[in-house]
Structures are given as structure tokens and as C-alpha cells.
C-alpha positions in Angstrom: 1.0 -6.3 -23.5 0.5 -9.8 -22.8 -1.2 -10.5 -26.1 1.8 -8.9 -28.6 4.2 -10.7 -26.2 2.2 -13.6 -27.7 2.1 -13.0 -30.7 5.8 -12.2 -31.0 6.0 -16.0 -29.4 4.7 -17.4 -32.1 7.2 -15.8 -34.5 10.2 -16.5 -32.6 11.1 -13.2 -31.3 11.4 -11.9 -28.3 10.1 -8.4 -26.8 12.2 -7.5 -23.6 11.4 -5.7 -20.4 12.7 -1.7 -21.1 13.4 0.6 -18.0 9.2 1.8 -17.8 8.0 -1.6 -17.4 10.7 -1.6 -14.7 9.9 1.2 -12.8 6.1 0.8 -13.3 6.2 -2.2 -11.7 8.2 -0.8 -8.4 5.7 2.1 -8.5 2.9 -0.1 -7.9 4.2 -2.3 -5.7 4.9 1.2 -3.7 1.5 2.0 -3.7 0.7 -1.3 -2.7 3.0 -1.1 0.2 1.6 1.9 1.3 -1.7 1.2 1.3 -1.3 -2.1 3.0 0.6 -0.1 5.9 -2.3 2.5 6.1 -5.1 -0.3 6.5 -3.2 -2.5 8.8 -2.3 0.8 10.9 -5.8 2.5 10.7 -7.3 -1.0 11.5 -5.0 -0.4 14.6 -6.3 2.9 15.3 -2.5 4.0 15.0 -3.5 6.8 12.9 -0.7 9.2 14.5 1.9 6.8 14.2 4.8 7.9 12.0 4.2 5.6 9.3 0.3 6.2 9.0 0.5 9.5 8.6 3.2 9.1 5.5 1.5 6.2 4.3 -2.1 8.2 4.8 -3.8 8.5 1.2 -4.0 12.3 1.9 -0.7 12.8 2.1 2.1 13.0 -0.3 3.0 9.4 -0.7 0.1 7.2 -1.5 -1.1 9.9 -4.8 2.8 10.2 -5.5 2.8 6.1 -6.4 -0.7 5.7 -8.2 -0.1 8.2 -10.3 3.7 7.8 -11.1 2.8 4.2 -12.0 -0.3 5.6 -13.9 1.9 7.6 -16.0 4.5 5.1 -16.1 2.0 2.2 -17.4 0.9 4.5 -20.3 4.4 5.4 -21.3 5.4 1.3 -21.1 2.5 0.6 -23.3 3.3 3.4 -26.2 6.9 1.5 -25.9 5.9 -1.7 -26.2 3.7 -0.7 -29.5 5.9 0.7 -30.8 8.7 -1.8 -30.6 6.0 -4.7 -31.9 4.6 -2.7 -34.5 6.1 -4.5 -37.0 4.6 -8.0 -35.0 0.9 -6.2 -35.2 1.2 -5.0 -39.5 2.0 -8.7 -40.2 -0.5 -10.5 -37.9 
């Protein structure tokens, strides 16, 4: 994505952030948050606490994240295609 931004630089347009990109983004960061709190409460050996056993990558939350910002990162990409396809015919 970084590369057709580029390109759509250099001829003065400009390819904006849609809701996906958005949300991808929070997903991740979820799943980033949740893994740091599972490390840092394992590490710990707070296993049983509240909070390690949501955050645990067997449970619920942890899968939920990666693979909502998985699907997510594939849905931004076909959008940002498809908005620059024009960008990509003439380069």
C-alpha cells in the first residue's frame, strides 16, 4: 500500500484512509495489547489472574484479534486496489 500511495504522490493525488484500514489497524493493536498482557502476566506466573486468562492465546480473545485484522488487512488491500487502479494502468 505504501508503494501506490507513492505513486499516487507523484501524480498529485491523494489516496485516503477508508473505514478497513481503520479498523485493521485497532485490531492489531488489540492483539498486540493482548499479547503483551499475556507475556507480562505469564512472566509473572499470574496465569489465573482475570486478565491472563482473557488475554490467554487459547482463549477467545487473542485468535478473535489476529484473525479479524487478518481478514480486515486483506479486505483494506482489495480497497486500496481498487481505488488506485487507475494510478497502476498509467504507471
Amino acid at each position: 500500500m505504501t508503494g501506490l500511495r507513492q505513486i499516487a504522490v507523484e501524480k498529485g493525488q491523494v489516496i485516503a484512509a477508508d473505514w478497513s484500514g481503520k479498523w485493521k489497524t485497532g485490531f492489531q493493536i488489540g492483539f498486540c495489547i493482548t499479547a503483551l498482557v499475556w507475556l507480562f502476566l505469564e512472566s509473572l506466573g499470574q496465569q489465573e489472574f482475570f486478565l491472563a486468562r482473557l488475554a490467554h492465546p487459547d482463549s477467545f480473545l487473542m485468535p478473535s484479534f489476529l484473525w479479524l485484522s487478518l481478514a480486515l488487512t486483506i479486505i483494506s488491500g482489495l480497497h486500496y486496489v481498487r481505488n488506485g487502479r487507475d494510478l497502476l494502468r498509467d504507471h
